[in-house]
KETI-874517 format. One record per atom (N, C-alpha, C): residue in one letter; x, y, z. Coordinates in steps of 0.2 Angstrom, whole numbers, plus 2048, in hexadecimal, padded with zeros to 3 digits. Layout:
AXYZ;...
//
This chain:
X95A5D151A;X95E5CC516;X9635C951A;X9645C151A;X9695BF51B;X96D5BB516;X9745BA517;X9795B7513;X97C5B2515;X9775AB510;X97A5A6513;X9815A3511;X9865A3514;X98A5A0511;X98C598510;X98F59550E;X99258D50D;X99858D511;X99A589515;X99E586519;X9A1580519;X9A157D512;X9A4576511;X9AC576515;X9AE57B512;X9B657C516;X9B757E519;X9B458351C;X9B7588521;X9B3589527;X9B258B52D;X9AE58D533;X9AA593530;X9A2594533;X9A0597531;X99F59B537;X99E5A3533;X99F5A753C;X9995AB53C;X9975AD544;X9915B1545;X9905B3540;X9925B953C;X98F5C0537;X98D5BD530;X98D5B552E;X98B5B552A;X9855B452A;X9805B252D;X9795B252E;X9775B8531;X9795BD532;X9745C2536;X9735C7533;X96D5C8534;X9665CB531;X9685D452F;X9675D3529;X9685DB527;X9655DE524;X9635E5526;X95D5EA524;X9605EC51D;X95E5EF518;X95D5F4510;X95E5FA514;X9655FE512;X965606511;X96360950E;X960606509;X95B609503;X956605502;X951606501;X949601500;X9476084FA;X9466054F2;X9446094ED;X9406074EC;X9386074EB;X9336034E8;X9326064E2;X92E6044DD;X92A6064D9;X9306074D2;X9376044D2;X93A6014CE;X9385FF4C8;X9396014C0;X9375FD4BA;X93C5FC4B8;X93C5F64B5;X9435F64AF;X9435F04A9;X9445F04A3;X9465EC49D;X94A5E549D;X9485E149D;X94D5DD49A;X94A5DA495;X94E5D5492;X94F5D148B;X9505C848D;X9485C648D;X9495BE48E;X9485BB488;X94C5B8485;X9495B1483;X9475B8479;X94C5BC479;X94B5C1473;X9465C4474;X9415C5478;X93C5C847B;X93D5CD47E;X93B5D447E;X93B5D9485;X9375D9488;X9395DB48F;X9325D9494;X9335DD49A;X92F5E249E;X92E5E64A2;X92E5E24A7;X9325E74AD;X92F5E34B4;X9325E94B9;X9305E84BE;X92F5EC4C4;X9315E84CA;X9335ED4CE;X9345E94D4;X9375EF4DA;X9395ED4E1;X93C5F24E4;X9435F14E6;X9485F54E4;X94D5F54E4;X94F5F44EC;X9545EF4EF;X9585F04F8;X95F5EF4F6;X9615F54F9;X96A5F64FB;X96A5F3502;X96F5F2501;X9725EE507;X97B5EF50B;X97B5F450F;X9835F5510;X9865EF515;X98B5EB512;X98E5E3515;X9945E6515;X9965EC516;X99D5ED518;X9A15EB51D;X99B5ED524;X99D5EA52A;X99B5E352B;X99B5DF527;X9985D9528;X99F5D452D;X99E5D1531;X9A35CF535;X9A75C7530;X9A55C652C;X9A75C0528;X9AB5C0524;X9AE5C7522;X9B45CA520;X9BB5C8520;X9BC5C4526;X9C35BF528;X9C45BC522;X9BE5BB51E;X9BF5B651A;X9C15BB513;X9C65B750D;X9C75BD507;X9C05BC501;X9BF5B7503;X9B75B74FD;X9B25B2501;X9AE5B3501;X9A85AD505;X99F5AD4FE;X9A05A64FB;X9995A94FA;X9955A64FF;X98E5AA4FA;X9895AB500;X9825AC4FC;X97D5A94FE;X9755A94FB;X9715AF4FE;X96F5B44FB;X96B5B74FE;X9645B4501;X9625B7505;X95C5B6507;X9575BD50B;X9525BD507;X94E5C2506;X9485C250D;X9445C3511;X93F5C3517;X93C5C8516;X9365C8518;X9325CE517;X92C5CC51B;X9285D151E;X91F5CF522;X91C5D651F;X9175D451A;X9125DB518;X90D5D8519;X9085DB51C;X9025DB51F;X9015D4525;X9055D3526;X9065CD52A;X9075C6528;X9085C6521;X90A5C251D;X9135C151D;X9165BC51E;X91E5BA51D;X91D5B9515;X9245BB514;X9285B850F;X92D5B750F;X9315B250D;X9385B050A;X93B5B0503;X93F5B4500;X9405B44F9;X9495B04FB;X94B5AC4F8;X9525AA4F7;X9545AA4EF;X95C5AE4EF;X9605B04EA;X95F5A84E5;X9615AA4E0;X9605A44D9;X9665A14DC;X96C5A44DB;X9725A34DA;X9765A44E2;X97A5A34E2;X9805A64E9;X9835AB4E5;X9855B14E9;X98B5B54E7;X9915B44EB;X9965B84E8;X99C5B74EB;X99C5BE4EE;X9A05C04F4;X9A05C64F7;X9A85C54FB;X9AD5CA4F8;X9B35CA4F8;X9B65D14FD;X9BB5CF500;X9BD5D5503;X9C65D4501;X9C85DB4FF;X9CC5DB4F9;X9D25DD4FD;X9D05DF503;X9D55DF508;X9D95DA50C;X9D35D4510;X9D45CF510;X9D75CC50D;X9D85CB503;X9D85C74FE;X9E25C84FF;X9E25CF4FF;X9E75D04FD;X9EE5CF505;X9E95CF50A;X9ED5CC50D;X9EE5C750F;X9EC5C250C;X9EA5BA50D;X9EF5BA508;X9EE5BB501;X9F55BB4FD;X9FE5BE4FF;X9FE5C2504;XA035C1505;XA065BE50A;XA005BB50D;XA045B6515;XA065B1510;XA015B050D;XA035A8507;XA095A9503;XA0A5AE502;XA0F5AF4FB;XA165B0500;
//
């Protein structure tokens, strides 16, 4: 997986794009939801992803689009996130709040 981030404002650094392994790979996942008042089964396999050490941390929140990569049977794929998420470090946050305050 990589996490792309936006840089309209700010410098982009090394660790936002590099490439990260799943701590966990769970296949074989089922689960329920509700579209459209309809319920409806789906399956999939669950990736954990530890981004603690992620070096783009200087920053107090950065979004960032996931990006999914995979080779099975010699076939590529690319799956990219719907949305960006936000990924916060609340240590950072809070000490940006205080040089500012």
């Amino acid at each position: 997986m990589r996490l792309l981030g936006g840089n309209a404002v700010t410098e982009g650094t090394s660790g936002e794009a590099a490439l990260r392994t799943p701590i966990i790979v769970s296949s074989g996942q089922v689960w329920s939801e509700t579209v459209n008042g309809e319920q409806i089964t789906r399956s999939g396999t669950l990736l954990l992803f530890d981004i603690t050490a992620a070096e783009f941390f200087d920053k107090a929140m950065l979004r960032v689009t996931p990006v999914v990569s995979w080779t099975k049977v010699g076939v590529s794929r690319t799956v990219v996130g719907e949305h960006a998420v936000t990924i916060g470090d609340v240590v950072t946050a809070l000490a940006w709040t205080f040089v500012v305050v």
